[in-house]
Structure formats: C-alpha cells, structure tokens
C-alpha positions as CSV (number, residue, x, y, z in Angstrom):
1,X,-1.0,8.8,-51.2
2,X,-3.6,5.9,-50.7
3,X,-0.8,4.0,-48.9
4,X,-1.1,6.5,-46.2
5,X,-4.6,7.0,-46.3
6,X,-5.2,3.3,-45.6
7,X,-2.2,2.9,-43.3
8,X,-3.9,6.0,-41.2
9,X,-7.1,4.2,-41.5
10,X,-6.2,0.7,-39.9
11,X,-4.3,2.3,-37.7
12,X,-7.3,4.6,-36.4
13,X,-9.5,1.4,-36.5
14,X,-7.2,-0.7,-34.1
15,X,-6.9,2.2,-31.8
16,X,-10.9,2.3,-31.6
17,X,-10.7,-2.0,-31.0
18,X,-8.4,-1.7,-28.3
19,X,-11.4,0.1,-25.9
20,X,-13.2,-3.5,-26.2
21,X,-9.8,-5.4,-26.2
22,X,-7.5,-3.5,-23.9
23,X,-3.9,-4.7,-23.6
24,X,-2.2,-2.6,-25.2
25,X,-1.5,-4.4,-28.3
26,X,-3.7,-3.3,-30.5
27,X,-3.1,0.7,-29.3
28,X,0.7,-0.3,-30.2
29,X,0.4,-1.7,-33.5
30,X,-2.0,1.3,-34.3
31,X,0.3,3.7,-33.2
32,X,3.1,1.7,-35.5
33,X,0.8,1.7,-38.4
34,X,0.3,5.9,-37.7
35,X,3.7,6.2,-37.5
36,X,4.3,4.6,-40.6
37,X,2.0,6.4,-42.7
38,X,3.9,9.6,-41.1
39,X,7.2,8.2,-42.2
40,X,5.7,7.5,-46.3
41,X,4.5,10.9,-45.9
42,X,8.3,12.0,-45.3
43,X,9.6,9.8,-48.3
44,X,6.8,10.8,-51.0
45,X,6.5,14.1,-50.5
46,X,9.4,15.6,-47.9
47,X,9.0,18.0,-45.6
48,X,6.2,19.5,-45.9
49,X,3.9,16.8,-46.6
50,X,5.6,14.6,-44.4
51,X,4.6,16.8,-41.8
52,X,0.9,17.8,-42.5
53,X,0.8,14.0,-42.1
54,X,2.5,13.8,-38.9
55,X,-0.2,17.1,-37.7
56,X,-3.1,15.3,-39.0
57,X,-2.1,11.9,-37.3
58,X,-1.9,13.7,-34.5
59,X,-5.3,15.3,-34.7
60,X,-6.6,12.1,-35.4
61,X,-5.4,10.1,-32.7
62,X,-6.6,13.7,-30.2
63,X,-10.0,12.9,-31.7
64,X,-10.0,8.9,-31.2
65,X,-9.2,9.4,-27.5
66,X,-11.7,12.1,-27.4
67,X,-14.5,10.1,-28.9
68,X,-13.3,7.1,-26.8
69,X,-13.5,8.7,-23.1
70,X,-15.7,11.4,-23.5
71,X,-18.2,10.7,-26.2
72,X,-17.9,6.4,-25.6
73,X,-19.1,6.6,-22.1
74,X,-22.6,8.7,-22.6
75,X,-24.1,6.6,-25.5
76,X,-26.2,3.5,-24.9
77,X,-24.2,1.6,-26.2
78,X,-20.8,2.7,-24.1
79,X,-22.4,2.9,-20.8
80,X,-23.2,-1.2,-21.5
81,X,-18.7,-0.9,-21.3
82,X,-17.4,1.1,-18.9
83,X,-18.4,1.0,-15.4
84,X,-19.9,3.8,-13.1
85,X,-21.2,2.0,-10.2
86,X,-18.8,0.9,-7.2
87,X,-19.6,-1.8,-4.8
88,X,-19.1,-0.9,-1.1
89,X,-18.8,-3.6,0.7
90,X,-16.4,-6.2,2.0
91,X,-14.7,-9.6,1.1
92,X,-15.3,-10.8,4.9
93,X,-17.2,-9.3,7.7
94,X,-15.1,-8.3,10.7
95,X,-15.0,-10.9,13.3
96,X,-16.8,-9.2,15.9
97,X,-17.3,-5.8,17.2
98,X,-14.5,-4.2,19.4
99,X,-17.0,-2.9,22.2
100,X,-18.4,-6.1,22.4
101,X,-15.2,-8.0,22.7
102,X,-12.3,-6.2,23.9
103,X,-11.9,-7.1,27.9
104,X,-14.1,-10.2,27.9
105,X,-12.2,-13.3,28.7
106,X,-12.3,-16.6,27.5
107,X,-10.3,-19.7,27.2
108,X,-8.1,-20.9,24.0
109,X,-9.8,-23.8,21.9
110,X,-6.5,-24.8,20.4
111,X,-2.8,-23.9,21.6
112,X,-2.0,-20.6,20.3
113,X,1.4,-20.5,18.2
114,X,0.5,-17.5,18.2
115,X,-2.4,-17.8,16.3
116,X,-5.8,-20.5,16.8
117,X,-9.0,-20.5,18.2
118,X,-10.4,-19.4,21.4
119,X,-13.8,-19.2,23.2
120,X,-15.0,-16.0,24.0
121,X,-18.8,-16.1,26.1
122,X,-19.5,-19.8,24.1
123,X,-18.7,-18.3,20.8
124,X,-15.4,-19.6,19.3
125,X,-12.9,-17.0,17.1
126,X,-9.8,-16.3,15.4
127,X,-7.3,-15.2,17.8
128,X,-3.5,-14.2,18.1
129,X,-1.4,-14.2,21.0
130,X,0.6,-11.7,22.2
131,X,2.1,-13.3,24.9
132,X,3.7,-15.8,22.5
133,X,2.8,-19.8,22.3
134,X,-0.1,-20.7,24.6
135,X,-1.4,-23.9,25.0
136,X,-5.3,-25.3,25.1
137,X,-7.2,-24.2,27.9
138,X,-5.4,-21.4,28.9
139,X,-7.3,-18.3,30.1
140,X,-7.1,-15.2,27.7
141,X,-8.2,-11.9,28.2
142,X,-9.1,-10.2,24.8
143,X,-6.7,-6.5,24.1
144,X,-8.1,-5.5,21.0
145,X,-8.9,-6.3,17.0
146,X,-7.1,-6.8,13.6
147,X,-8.7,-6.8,10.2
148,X,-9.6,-11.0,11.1
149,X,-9.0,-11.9,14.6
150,X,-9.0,-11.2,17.8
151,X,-5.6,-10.1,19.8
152,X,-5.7,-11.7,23.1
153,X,-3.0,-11.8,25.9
154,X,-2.5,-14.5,28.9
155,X,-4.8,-13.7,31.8
C-alpha cells in the first residue's frame, strides 16, 4: 500500500514540475510512475482495488490539470508564469506606403536579377523586377508592394 501511495505521490509532483519545466518529460515519467502504482494496485489487491487505484489516479491527474490551468494562472504567483499580454507589432516596418509609391518612377541603383535596389524620388529601396534581369540605370515604373520590397516593371 505505501508503494502506491508514494509512487502516486512522485508521480503527481512531477506532473506539477513539468508547468515550470515543460517538455514533456517530466509529464511522461509522471504518468509512468501513475501508471505503475495502478498496475501494484492490480497485483496486491486484484480487481477491485486495482481499479479504485486506477479511478483515483485518474481523479488525481483531473485535479492536477485543474489546479494547473485554471487555479495556476489567477494566483500571484502564476500570473509571474504564464503570459496574458500579446505584442502587436512587427519584426520590420513595411518599406513604404502603397499610395505613396505605386506609379512613381525611378531608376535601378543596381541591376535587377530580379531583385536590387532602385531609386524612387532620391530615396533608394528594395525592389523586384517583373520584367526579368534589368541592368543599372534603367527606368522603372513601380506596380505595386510585397511584404519587403517594392515590385517594379521596365518603363
């Protein structure tokens, strides 16, 4: 009996560590240890007690995950864990405004295979060609925007 007791007991306790060390690992080895005790339970006392130990690791684990995503979250000491903020912003501004580009034209800085640089009213940018290898100094016209350059054409 205290075999099961304590293999239910370090089993619960690495299921609680693996909230501040996730991986999976310690959930695993919890669960093993759970199952275990279960499977003592079988081979001391059958049956029956075999499976009120199987019901009560069940419960058990039911009120771990409880605790852990519902209780966890609202202390003090769980809302220093989990997150419940999000950050909206982005990794990279977009190179310029579509109404403010789209139509200008401008000149390439470098020879566009398809992509380099070309000069757009004295600022320089990112650009791909769609009308395939371009060399410097050619005149572009400016067709649109991806998520970092501009999309130019020969004009």
């Amino acid at each position: 009996m205290t075999g099961i007791i304590l293999l239910f007991a370090i089993g619960l306790v690495l299921l609680f560590f693996e909230v501040f060390i996730p991986g999976g690992v310690l959930g695993l080895l919890g669960a093993l240890l759970m199952l275990a005790g279960c499977g003592v339970a079988f081979a001391e006392f059958g049956v029956n007690g075999g499976g009120i130990a199987t019901a009560l690791a069940l419960v058990l684990i039911g009120l771990m995950l409880y605790f852990e995503l519902f209780v966890l979250p609202r202390t003090a000491f769980g809302k220093r864990l989990f997150l419940e903020r999000t950050i909206a912003a982005t990794s990279q501004p977009p190179p310029a405004r579509a109404g403010d580009v789209v139509g200008r034209s401008g000149e390439t800085l470098t020879t566009l295979a398809p992509s380099g640089l070309v000069q757009i009213d004295g600022k320089s940018y990112e650009a791909a060609s769609q009308s395939g290898l371009l060399p410097k100094g050619t005149a572009v016209k400016v067709t649109g925007l991806d998520n970092f350059r501009l999309i130019v054409s020969k004009s």
